[in-house]
N, C-alpha and C positions, 0 to 999 in steps of 0.2 A: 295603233289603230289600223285596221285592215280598209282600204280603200280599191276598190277595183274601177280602174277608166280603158276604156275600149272604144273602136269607132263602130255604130250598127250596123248590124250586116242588113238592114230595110232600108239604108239612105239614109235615116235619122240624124243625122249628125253623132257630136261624141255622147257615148254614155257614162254614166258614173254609178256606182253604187261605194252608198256612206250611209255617216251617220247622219240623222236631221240637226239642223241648226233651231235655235232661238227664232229666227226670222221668217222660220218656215212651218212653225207649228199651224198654222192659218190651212195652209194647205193640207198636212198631214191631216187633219179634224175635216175638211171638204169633203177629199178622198173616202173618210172612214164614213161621215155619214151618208153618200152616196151609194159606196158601196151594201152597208148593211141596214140600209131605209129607216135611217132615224132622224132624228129633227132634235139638236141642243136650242132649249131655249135662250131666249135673247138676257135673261134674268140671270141663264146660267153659265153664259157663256167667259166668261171671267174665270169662273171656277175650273171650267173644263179646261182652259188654257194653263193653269198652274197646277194641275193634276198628269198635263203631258210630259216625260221624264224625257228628253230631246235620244240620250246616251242608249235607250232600249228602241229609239226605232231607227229601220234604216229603210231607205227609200232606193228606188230608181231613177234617177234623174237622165234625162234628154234636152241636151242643151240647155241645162241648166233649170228646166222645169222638171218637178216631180210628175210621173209616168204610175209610179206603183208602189208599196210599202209594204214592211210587214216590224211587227215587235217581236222583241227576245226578251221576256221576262225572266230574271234570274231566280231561281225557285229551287227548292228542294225538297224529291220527293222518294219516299221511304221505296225500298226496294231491298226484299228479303230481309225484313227487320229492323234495316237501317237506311239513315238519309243520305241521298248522295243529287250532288249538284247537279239543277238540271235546266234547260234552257226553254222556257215553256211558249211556243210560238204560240202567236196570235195577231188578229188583226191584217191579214193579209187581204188585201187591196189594191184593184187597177183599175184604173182610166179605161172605158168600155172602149176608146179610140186605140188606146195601146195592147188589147190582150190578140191570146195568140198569137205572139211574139216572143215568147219563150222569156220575159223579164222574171216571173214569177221564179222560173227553173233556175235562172241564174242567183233571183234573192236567196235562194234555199240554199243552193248550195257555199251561195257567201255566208248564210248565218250557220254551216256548220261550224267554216271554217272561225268563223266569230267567237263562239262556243268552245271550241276547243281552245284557238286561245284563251276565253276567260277560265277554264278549268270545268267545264259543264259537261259531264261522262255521258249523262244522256238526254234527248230532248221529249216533249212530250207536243200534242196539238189537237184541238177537235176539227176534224177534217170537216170542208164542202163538199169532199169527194175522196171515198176513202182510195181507190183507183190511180185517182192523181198522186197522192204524197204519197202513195206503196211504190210508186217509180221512183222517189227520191229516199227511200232506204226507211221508212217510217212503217209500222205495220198498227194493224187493229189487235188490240191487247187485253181491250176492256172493256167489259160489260156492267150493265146495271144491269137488277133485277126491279121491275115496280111490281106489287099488290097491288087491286082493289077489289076491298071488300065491306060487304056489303054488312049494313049492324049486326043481320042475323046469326054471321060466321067471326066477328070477333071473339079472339080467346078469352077466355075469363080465368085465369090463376088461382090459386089457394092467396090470400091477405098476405102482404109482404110483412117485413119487421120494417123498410126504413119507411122514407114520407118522401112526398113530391114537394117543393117549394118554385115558386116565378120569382124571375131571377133577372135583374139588368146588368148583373156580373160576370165578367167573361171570364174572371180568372181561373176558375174551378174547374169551368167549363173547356175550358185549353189546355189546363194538364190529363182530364178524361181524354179529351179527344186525340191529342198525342198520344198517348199507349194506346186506344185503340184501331191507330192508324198506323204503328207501326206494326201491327198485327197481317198488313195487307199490303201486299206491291201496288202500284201508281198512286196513292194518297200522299198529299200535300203535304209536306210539314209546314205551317202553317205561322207565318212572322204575325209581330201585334199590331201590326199597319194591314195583313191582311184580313183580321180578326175585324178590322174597325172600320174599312171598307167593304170587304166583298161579302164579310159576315152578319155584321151588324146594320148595314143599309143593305144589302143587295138580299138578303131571306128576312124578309119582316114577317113579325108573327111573334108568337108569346113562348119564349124560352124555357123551358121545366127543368129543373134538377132534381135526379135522384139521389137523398142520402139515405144511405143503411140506416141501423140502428145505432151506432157508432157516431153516428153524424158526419159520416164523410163521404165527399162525395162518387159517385162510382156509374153516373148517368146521366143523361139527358137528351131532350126534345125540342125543337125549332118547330112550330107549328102554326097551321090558321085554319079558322073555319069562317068558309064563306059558302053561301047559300045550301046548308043542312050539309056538306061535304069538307069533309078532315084532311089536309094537304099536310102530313108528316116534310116536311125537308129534310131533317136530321133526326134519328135517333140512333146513338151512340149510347155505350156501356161495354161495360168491363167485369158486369157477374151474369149468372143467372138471375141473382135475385134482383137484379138493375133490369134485366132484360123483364122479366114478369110484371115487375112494378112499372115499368111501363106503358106494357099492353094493358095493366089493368088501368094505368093513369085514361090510354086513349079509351076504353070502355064506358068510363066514366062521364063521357062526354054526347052517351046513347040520349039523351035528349033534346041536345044540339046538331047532329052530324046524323044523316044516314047511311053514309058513307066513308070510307076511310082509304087516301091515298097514302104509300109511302117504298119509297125507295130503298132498294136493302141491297147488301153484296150476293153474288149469286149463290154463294153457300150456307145462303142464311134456309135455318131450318123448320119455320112457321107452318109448312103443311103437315111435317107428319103429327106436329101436335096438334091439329083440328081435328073436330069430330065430322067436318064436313071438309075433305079438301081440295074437293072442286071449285074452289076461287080462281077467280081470274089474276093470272100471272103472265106476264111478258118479259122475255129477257133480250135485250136490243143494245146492240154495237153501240158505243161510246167513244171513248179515246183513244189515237194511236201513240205510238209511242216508236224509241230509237236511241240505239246505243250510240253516242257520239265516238266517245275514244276506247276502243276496244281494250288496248291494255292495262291501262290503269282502272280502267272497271270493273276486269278478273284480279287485278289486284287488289282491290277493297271489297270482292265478293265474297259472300261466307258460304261457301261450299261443306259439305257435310264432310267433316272430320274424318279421315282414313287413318286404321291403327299401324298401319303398316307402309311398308316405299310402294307409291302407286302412281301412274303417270297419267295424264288426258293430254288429249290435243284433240286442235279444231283448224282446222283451212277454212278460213272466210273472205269473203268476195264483198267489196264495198263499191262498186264503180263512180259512187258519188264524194267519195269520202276516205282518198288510195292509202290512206296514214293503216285504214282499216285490214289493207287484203294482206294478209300474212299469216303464218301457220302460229299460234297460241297455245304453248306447253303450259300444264298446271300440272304442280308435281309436288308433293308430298314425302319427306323424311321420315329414316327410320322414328322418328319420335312425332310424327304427326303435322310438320311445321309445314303450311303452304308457303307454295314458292310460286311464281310465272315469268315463266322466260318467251322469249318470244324469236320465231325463227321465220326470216323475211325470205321471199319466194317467190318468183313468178307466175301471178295467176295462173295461168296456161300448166306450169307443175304442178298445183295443188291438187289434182286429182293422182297423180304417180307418186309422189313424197309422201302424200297422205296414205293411201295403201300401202307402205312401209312402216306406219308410227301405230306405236301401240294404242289402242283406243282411241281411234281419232275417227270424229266426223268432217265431213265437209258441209258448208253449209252458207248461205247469204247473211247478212245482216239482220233482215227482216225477219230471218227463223231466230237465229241467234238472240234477239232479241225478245221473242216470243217464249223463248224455254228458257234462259235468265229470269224473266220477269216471273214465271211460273204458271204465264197464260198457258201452255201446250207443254205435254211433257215428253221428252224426247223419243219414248216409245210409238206417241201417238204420231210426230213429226216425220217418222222412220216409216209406219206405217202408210203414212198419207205421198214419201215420194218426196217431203221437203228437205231432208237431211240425207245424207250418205257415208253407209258404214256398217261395218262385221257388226252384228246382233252382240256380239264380245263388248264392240265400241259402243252398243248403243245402252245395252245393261249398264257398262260402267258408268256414264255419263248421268244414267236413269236415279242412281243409287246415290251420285252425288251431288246431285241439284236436289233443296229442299222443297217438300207441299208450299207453295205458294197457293194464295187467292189474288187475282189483283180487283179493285177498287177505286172508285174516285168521287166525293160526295161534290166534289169543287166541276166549278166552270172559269174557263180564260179564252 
């Protein structure tokens, strides 16, 4: 267990940063509803106390009182097809008497080191401030896209073959949504404790499934209508004809709803099939995200296949996070087999060494992290002045990083 004690450089006495005890959840629950203006009722208050997992939060402590917190949920979320551990902060909080003090900087950069101990490649968090945690090696990754539209402009489809059915069953609904979550970078893989909290109580509203003809399932909708207006939360699938039978399901509700809200990934394609596609769309920053441990993250990454011996490298700068700043070879055999080795180096060389290596960018975290994910793609990184490197080095890199979208239907 990582414990950091220090004496404050404000007078404070000694500090600590740990994990919370049993004795201390009172506090941790004060803190959180202060900070984020909520009120646990007195009925509930029982529950909220054996809902706090002590192990995922760590605090600040000042002589022995808690100053600030934050949780590391352990979580795993799909990245280029597949799931990889990740540490999904949340709930960060301080004592208005304690901030600007630099506590919060030190929590952060104790829950990398947290992280990496536990095996968590990369971390995820919805920022108060996207500004603040882009200093601490996190960057903005992910967008939503929302619609609303109005009855007039809903699509209408040709009749599908399968049928809609309401549904208080998750299970069907959890294998849909796994396949079409690992279809997309930052979506949740998603445990049956998180299905049964943050799913089943936290988006209320009437569940739909779509089944083909076949009777199996390949969709579905989270939904509510409150005052003549359609709030989608989720709609997921995995055909066309999931996707159509959908929109026709929400159509079908033109006597209820004059309106229809819903949230889609940004490369969802609903305008060019209107007759009218001057709807109202917004696409608005979401969540940041960050590679924890650089090399075993390019070692479980699926980089596009080379038929032939082919090399990359990358100089990366971590200041928050030193395990990170080292030159990162991925390299490919005659028969295709990825390899990563890794060649450690004094920041201050990374720009000379790396102008020696065949296809090698230089680059921070925060980029690194952005063209991984498949937010940004290295041509556009190169263009904008975030990356460095021969147009040699930036093609290659371009050719072998896959189309990602990244995604996130989840909140923490």
């Amino acid at each position: 267990m990582i414990v950091d004690v220090f004496w404050g450089s404000w007078g404070l006495g000694m500090e600590e940063i740990r994990r919370l005890r049993e004795d201390e959840i009172d506090a941790h629950l004060a803190i959180s509803q202060f900070a984020f203006q909520y009120e646990i009722a007195k009925n509930d208050l029982d529950q909220a106390k054996k809902d706090v997992v002590v192990d995922h939060i760590h605090g600040f402590f000042v002589d022995g009182q808690m100053a600030a917190n934050l949780t590391i949920l352990p979580l795993a979320t799909y990245v280029n097809g597949h799931p990889v551990a990740m540490g999904g902060i949340a709930g960060v909080a301080t004592w208005p008497e304690h901030r600007r003090r630099g506590m919060v900087a030190k929590l952060l950069r104790h829950s990398l080191n947290v992280m990496k101990e536990q095996g968590s490649l990369v971390s995820m968090l919805a920022p108060f401030s996207f500004a603040f945690y882009n200093r601490f090696g996190w960057v903005y990754c992910i967008d939503r896209k929302q619609y609303i539209l109005d009855r007039a402009d809903w699509p209408k489809f040709q009749a599908s073959k399968g049928a809609i059915e309401r549904t208080d069953h998750f299970q069907e609904m959890e294998s849909v949504y796994e396949t079409y979550a690992a279809r997309f970078s930052g979506t949740l893989q998603r445990s049956e404790d998180w299905w049964q909290t943050r799913i089943k109580k936290g988006k209320q509203g009437i569940r739909a499934l779509y089944r083909d003809e076949n009777g199996v399932a390949q969709g579905y909708m989270i939904y509510q209508v409150k005052q003549s207006e359609m709030i989608v939360h989720e709609m997921v699938y995995l055909t066309v004809e999931a996707y159509q039978g959908l929109w026709n399901f929400i159509a079908n509700h033109d006597s209820m709803a004059n309106q229809v809200k819903i949230i889609v990934p940004t490369n969802d394609g609903l305008p060019f099939l209107l007759p009218n596609p001057r709807i109202k769309q917004e696409i608005f920053p979401y969540f940041m995200a960050r590679i924890v441990d650089v090399e075993p993250f390019l070692r479980q990454y699926s980089f596009i296949s080379q038929t032939s011996e082919a090399e990359l490298n990358v100089c990366v700068t971590d200041p928050n996070a030193l395990w990170n700043e080292a030159i990162f070879t991925i390299s490919w055999s005659a028969d295709g087999i990825q390899q990563v080795d890794v060649q450690r180096v004094e920041a201050a060389q990374f720009q000379e060494i790396g102008m020696s290596l065949q296809n090698c960018l230089t680059c921070d975290i925060q980029t690194l992290t952005a063209m991984l994910f498949g937010y940004q793609r290295p041509s556009t990184l190169a263009s904008i002045g975030s990356v460095q490197g021969t147009s040699e080095a930036v093609t290659a890199w371009e050719q072998a990083i896959p189309a990602q979208t990244t995604f996130l239907y989840d909140f923490f």
